[in-house]
N, C-alpha and C positions, 0 to 999 in steps of 0.2 A: 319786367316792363308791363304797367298794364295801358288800357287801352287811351286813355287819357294822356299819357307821354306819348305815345306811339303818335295820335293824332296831332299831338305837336308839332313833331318832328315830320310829319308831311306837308304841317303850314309852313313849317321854316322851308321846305324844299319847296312847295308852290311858290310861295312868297319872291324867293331869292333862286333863280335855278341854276344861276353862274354860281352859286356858292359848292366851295372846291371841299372836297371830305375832310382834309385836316381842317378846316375853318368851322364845319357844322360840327365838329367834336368839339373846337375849343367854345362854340355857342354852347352847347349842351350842358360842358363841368361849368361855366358859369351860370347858366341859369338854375342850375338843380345842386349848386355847389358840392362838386364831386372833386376831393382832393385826394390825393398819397398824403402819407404818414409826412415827408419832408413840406407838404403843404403845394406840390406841383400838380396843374390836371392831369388827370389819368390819360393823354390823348391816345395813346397807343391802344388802351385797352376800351375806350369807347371808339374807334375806330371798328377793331374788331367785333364790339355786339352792334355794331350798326350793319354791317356786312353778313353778319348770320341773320340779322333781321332781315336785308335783303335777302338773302337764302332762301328763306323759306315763304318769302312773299308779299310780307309786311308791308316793306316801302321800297319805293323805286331810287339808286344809291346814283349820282351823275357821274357818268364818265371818268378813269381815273386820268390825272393831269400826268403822269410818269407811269412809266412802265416796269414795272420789276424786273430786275435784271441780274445774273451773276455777281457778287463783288469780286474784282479784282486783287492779286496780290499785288505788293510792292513793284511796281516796274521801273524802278530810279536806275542809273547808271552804275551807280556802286552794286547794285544787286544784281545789274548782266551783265558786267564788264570786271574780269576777275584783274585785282592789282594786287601787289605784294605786301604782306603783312608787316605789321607793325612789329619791330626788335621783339623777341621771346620777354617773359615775365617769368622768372622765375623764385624759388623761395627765397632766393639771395637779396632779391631784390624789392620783394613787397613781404611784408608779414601780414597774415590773415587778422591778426589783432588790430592792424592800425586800417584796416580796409574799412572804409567807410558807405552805407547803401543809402540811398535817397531817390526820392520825385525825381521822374527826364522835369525838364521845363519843356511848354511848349517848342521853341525852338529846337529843341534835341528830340521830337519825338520821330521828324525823319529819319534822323540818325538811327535812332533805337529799331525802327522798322526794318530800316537798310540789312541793318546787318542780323536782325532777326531772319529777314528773309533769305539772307546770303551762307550763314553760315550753321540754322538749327534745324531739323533731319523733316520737320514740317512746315518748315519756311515760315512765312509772316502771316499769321492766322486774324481774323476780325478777330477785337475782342468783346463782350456782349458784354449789354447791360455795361454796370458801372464798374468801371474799369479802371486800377490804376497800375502806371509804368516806373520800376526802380530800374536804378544802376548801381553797381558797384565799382566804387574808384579808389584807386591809390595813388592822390598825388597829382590827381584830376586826368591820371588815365584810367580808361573804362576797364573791368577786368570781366563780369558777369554782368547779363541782362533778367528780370525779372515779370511777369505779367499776369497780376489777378484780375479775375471778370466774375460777375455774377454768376451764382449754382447754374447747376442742369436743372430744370424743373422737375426731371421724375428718375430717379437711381434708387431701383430695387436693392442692390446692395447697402447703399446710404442708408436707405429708409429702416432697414433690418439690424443695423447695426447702432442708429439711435432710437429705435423701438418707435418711429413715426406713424403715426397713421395719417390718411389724406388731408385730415382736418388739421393734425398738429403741421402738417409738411406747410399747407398753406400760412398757417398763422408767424411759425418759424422760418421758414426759408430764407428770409433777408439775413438770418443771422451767419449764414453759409456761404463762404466766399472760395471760389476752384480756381486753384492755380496752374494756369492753362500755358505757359512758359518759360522754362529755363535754362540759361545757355551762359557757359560758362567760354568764353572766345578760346578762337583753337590754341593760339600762341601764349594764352596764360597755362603755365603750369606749379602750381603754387600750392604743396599738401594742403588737404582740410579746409580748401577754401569757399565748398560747396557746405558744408554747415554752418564755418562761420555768415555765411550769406545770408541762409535760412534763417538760421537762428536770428538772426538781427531783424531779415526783412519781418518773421511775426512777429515781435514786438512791436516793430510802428505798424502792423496793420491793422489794427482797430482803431486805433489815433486816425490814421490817416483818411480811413474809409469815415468815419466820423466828422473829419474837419469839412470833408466835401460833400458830406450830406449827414445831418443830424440826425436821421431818424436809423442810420446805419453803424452796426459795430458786427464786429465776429468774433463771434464761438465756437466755429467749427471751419477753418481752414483743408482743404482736399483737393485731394491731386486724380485723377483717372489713369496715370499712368502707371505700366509693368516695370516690374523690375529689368526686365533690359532695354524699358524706352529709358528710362533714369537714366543707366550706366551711359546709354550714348548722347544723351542732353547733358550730363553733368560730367563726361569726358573717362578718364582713370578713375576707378574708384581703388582705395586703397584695399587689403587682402582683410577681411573682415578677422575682426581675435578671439581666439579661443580660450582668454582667459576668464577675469573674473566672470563676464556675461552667461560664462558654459561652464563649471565647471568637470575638470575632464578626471574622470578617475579609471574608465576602462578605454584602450584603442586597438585599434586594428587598422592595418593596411595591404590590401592588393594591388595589384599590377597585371593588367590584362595587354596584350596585344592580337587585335582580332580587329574584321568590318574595317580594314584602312586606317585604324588608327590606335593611339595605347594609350590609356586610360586606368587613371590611379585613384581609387578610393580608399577614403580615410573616416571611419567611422569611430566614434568618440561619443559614449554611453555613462550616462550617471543615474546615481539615483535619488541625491541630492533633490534634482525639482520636483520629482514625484509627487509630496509631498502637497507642493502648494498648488498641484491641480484639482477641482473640484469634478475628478474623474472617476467611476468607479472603476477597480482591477487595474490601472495605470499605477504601473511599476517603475518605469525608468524612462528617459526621454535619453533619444538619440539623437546626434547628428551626422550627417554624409557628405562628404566634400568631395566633387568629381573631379579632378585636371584631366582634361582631354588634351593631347595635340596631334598632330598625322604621324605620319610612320617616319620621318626628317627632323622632327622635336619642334614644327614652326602651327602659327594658328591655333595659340593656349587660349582654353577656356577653361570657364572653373562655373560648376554648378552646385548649390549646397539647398539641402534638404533636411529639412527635421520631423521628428516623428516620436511617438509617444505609443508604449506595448507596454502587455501585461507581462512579459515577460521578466525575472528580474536578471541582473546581468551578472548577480551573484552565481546564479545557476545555469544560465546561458551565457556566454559571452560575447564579447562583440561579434567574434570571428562567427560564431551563429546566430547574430542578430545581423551581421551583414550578408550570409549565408540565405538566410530567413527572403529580406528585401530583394536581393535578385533572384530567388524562389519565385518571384509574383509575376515573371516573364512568363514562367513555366504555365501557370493558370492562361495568360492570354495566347499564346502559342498553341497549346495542346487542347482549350477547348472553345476559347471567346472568338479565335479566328479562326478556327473549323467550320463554329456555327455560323460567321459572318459571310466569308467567304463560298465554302463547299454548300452549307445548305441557303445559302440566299437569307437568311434570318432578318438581316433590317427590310428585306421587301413584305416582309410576309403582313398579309391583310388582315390574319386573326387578332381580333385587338377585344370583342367583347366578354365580359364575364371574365372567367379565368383562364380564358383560352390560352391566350400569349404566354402564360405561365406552364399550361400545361403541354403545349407546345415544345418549349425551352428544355421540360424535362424527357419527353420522350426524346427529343434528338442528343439530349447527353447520352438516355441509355443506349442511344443508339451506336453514339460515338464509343460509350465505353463496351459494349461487345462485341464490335469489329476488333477493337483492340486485344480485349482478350481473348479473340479469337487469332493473335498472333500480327495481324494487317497493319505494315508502317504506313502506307500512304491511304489514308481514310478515303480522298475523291475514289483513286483508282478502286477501294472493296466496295464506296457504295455504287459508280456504275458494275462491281458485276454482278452483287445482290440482284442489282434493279432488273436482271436479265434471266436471274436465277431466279425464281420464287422459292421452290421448294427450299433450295439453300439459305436462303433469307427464315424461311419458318424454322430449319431446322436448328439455325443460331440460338433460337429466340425458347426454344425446346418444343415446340408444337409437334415434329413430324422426328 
């Protein structure tokens, strides 16, 4: 902004001083014809540089007419007032082939809120920016609700994973659309009907984000959520398979019962993908599948982990490739939580040069000659070292 705009924009405020901020921004993209790519003024974001111009002293901004305030969720009747669900849905009775996904209509967007609100584990969220709402119907009843909204502005992981830098983030951003809700209603239970959704809803999502504004399409559709915010928005998932995806040529199984509960690991080693990793010493790719339940066989979960070692499984096998992975307890127990705990390590203030480093190593050796000095509980020998000096040098062979 140079000085010549600036002074403008104090005539328009002397001139007119009932003029309300959203009105001097829609004065501004007209006179200096400031548009978006779809051809709409920018009023949001001349808004905002009038306001920093305020900031720092520029120009005096009049009184705002509204006061910013929390938005509210959904507070309709159906969403505080629990009624009985609608008859089960099941595979018998809908096939995920014939399930059709589309636009709510305005009229239906209450709806879609309602039960956003009522029945998905983050209730009914704004959705930002340009926003649009599917359903899923068989039959013209609702099975799954769907809601994309404009990107995050700034995800470090995003950005690293399509090589962006800040210039390319701004210029591409529009092409990235976050899918910020999906609920599949509790009473439908229908296999596979959380892909076939998916899979449909991105297809029309380019079409659609396009029809409602020209200057928009997507290339890069994403989600923020974990793997077990998925499992509880999208209901059951089915037991993930181990065939062609893995294939399985060495296994192994445990059976532990311990810590309240009994826990069965199933690890399945090949060497098959090796191959097509651009890894160096990557021998074989693993995977681990946990069933956890309590000690009554109730509250099953299933956690699965993959991994990739040099090792090959020709000459280790699973039973020591899963031997190996609960190995890696032994490291934090015997030395990451001695340091953590017994000597205070994350308080400690040595942080310059290679201090912290060299820190780290002295209280290893410290930890490992208490040890081979015979001492199970490392607290109990370092308070009596701390008591003892001579004893302390004589560990160490001084004295």
């Amino acid at each position: 902004m140079g000085e010549d705009r600036i002074a403008k924009i104090r005539a328009l405020l002397s001139a007119e001083p009932e003029m309300t901020r959203s009105e001097l921004s829609r004065r501004l993209c007209r006179m200096w014809n400031w548009r978006r790519p779809n051809g709409e003024p920018p009023i949001a974001a001349c808004t905002a540089m009038l306001k920093r111009l305020a900031a720092i002293g520029q120009i005096t901004l009049p009184p705002p007419k509204t006061r910013p305030g929390r938005w509210k969720a959904c507070s309709s009747s159906l969403a505080r007032e629990e009624t009985g669900w609608p008859s089960e849905v099941t595979g018998d009775r809908a096939s995920p082939k014939e399930v059709k996904v589309r636009l709510i209509g305005q009229e239906e967007r209450e709806r879609w809120q309602e039960w956003m609100a009522r029945y998905h584990y983050l209730g009914d969220g704004r959705l930002v920016g340009e926003c649009l709402r599917y359903v899923a119907e068989y039959e013209g009843e609702w099975l799954a609700l769907s809601g994309w909204a404009a990107a995050a502005m700034k995800s470090r992981w995003r950005e690293a994973y399509l090589g962006w830098d800040a210039v390319t983030r701004w210029q591409r951003l529009y092409l990235v659309a976050n899918h910020v809700r999906f609920l599949i209603l509790p009473w439908v239970h229908v296999p596979n009907l959380a892909s076939c959704v998916l899979a449909r809803n991105l297809r029309r999502l380019s079409e659609e984000r396009k029809r409602h504004d020209s200057s928009l399409k997507t290339k890069r559709p994403t989600t923020f959520s974990s793997p077990k915010t998925i499992s509880r928005a999208y209901g059951k998932l089915s037991k993930p398979s181990t065939g062609r995806l893995f294939p399985p040529q060495h296994r192994e199984t445990t059976v532990n019962k311990a810590h309240a509960r009994i826990e069965t690991r199933t690890l399945t080693a090949t060497d098959e993908l090796a191959n097509n990793l651009n890894m160096p010493y990557a021998q074989a790719v693993f995977r681990i599948e946990r069933h956890t339940t309590d000690l009554r066989g109730n509250n099953p979960k299933l956690e699965i982990e993959y991994g990739i070692t040099s090792l090959s499984t020709k000459k280790d096998g699973p039973a020591q490739l899963l031997k190996h992975v609960r190995g890696h307890w032994s490291i934090e127990n015997k030395v990451h939580y001695v340091r953590d705990v017994t000597y205070d390590e994350d308080r400690s203030q040595v942080r310059k040069g290679n201090g912290a480093q060299v820190m780290a190593s002295l209280r290893n050796v410290a930890i490992n000659l208490i040890r081979m000095a015979g001492a199970h509980c490392i607290a109990k020998a370092t308070r009596y070292l701390s008591r003892r000096v001579e004893e302390a040098l004589r560990l160490v062979g001084i004295r």
